[in-house]
C-alpha positions as CSV (number, residue, x, y, z in Angstrom):
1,X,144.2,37.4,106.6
2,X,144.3,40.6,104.7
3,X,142.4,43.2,105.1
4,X,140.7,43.8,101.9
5,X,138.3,40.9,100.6
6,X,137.1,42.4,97.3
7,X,133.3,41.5,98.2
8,X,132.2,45.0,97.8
9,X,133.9,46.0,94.5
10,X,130.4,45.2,92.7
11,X,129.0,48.1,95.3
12,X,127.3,45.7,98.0
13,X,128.2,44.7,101.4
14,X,127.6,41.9,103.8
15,X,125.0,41.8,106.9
16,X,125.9,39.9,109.6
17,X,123.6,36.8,109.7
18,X,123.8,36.6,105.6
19,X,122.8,38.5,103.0
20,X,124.4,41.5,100.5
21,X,122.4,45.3,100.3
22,X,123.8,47.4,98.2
23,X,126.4,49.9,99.8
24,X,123.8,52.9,99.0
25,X,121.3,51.5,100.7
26,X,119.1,53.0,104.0
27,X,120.3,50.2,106.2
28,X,124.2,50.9,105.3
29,X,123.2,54.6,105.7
30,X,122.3,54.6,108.9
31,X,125.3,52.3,110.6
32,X,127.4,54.2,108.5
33,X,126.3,57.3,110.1
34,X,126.6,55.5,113.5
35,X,129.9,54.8,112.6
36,X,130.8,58.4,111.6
37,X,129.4,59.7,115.2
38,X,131.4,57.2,117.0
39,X,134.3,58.5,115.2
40,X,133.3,62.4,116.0
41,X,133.0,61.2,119.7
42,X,136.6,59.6,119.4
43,X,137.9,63.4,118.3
44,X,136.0,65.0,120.8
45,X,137.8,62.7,123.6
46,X,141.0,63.4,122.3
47,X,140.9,67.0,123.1
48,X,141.1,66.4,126.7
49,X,137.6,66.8,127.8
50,X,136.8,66.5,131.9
51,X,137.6,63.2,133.3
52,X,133.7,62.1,134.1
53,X,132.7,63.2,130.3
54,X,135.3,61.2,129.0
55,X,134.3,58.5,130.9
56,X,130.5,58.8,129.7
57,X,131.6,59.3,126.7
58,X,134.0,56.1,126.6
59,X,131.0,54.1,127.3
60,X,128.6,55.5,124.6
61,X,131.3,54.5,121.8
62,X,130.9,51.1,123.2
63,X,126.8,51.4,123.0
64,X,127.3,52.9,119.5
65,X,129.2,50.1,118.3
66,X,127.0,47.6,119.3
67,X,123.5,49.5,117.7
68,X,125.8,49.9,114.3
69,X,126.1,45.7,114.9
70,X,122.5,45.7,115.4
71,X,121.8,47.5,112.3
72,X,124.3,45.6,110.2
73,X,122.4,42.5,111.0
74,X,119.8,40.9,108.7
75,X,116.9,41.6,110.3
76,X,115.3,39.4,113.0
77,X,118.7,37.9,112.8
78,X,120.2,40.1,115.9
79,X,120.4,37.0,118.2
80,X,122.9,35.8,116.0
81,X,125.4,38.9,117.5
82,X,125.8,36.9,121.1
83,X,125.7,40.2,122.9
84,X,123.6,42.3,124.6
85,X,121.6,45.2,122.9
86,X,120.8,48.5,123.7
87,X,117.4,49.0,126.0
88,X,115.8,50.4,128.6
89,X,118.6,50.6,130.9
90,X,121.0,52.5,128.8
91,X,118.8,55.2,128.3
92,X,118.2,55.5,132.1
93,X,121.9,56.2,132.1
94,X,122.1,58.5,129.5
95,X,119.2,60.4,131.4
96,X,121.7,60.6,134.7
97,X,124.4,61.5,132.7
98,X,122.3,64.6,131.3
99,X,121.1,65.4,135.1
100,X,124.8,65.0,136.2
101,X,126.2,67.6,133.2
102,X,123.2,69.9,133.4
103,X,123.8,70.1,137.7
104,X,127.3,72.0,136.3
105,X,125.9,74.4,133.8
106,X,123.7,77.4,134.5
107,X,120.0,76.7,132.8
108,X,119.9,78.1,129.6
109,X,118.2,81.5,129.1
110,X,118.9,81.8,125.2
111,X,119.8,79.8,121.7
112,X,124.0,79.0,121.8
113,X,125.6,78.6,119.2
114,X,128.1,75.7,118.7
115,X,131.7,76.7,119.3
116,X,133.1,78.5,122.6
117,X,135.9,75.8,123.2
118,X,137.6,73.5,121.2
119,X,135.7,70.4,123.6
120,X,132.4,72.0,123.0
121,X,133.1,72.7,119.3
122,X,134.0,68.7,119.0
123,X,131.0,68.0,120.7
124,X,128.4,70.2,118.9
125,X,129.7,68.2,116.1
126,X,128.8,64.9,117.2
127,X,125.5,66.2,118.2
128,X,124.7,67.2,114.7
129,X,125.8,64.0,113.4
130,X,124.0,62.0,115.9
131,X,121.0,63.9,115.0
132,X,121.3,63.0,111.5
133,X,121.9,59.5,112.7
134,X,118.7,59.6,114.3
135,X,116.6,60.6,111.1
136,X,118.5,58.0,109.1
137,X,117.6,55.5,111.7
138,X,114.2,56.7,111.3
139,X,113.8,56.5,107.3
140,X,114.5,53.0,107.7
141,X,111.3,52.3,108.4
142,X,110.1,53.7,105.0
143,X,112.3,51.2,102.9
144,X,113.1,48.7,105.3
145,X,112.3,46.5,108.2
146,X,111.8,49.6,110.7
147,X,114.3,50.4,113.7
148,X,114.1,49.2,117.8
149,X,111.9,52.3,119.6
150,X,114.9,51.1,121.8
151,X,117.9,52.9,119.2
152,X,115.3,55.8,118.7
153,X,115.1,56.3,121.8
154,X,118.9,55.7,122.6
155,X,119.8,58.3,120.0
156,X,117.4,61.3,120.9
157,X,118.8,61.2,124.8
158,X,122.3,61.0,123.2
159,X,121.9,64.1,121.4
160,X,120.6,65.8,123.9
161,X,123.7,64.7,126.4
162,X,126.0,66.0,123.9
163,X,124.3,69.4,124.1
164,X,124.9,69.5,127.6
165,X,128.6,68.2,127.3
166,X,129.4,70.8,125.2
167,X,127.8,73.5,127.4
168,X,129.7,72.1,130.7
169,X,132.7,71.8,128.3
170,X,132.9,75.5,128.1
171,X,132.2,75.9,132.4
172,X,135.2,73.2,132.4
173,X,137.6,75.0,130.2
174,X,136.3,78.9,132.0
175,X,134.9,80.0,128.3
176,X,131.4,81.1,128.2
177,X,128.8,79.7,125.2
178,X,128.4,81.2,122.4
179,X,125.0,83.5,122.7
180,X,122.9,83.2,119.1
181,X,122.0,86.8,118.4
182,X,119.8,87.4,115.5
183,X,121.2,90.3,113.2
184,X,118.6,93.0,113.1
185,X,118.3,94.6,110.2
């Protein structure tokens, strides 16, 4: 089978479960985006971050895979996938994942800003993009059949455990965070 099927040369793609939207639309957007954090997640894992973050983060790619599978499905179609999706439960564990990672960090007194090391850097980078994620996810429901409060709420604790990666990236690697200091004038 080859790889290229020439489907999408008139500028649509396929949903799972039937059905072509055009490649600019909010639906492809959003997985897109998805897509694009899972692949920020896969650089920040490849510069060496702690064993247990790794870990987490090893098992979020996996969750992000199957919520871009969820929104590349015609929707009410998702029980077509044959596989779990995202709830309750995976939230819970992004929670203890936050508790665990903030347990390492001292509590913040001021704005950081992204950088410090390399690990942090990668990972202030996925947060951003899994923030845009989260709007795009989001401004479905004004053109489309809206989002799961499940992925909503899957994607606002994500962000917020990649904050707190990147800050106990920098306790892991001995480099302090970045402190945001306004310029006075």
């Amino acid at each position: 089978m080859k790889l290229y099927t020439k489907t999408g040369d008139d500028g649509t793609t396929g949903l799972f479960g039937g059905g072509r939207v055009q490649k600019s639309s909010a639906r492809v957007s959003a997985y897109g985006t998805v897509d694009e954090l899972n692949a920020t997640l896969g650089v920040a894992r490849a510069t060496k971050v702690h064993p247990d973050s790794d870990a987490v983060l090893a098992a979020v790619q996996v969750d992000l895979f199957t919520l871009g599978a969820e929104l590349a499905t015609v929707p009410g179609k998702e029980d077509k996938l044959g596989m779990p999706l995202l709830g309750d439960a995976d939230a819970e564990r992004l929670e203890k994942a936050i508790d665990d990672a903030e347990a390492a960090v001292e509590p913040l007194k001021n704005f950081v800003l992204p950088g410090g090391s390399a690990q942090a850097a990668a990972l202030h980078m996925s947060r951003t993009v899994c923030r845009r994620a989260e709007r795009e996810l989001l401004a479905l429901g004004d053109t489309d059949v809206a989002p799961r409060r499940d992925l909503v709420i899957y994607l606002n604790r994500l962000s917020d455990l990649l904050f707190v990666l990147a800050r106990k990236a920098n306790v892991d690697a001995g480099v302090a965070d970045v402190p945001w200091v306004p310029h006075t004038r």
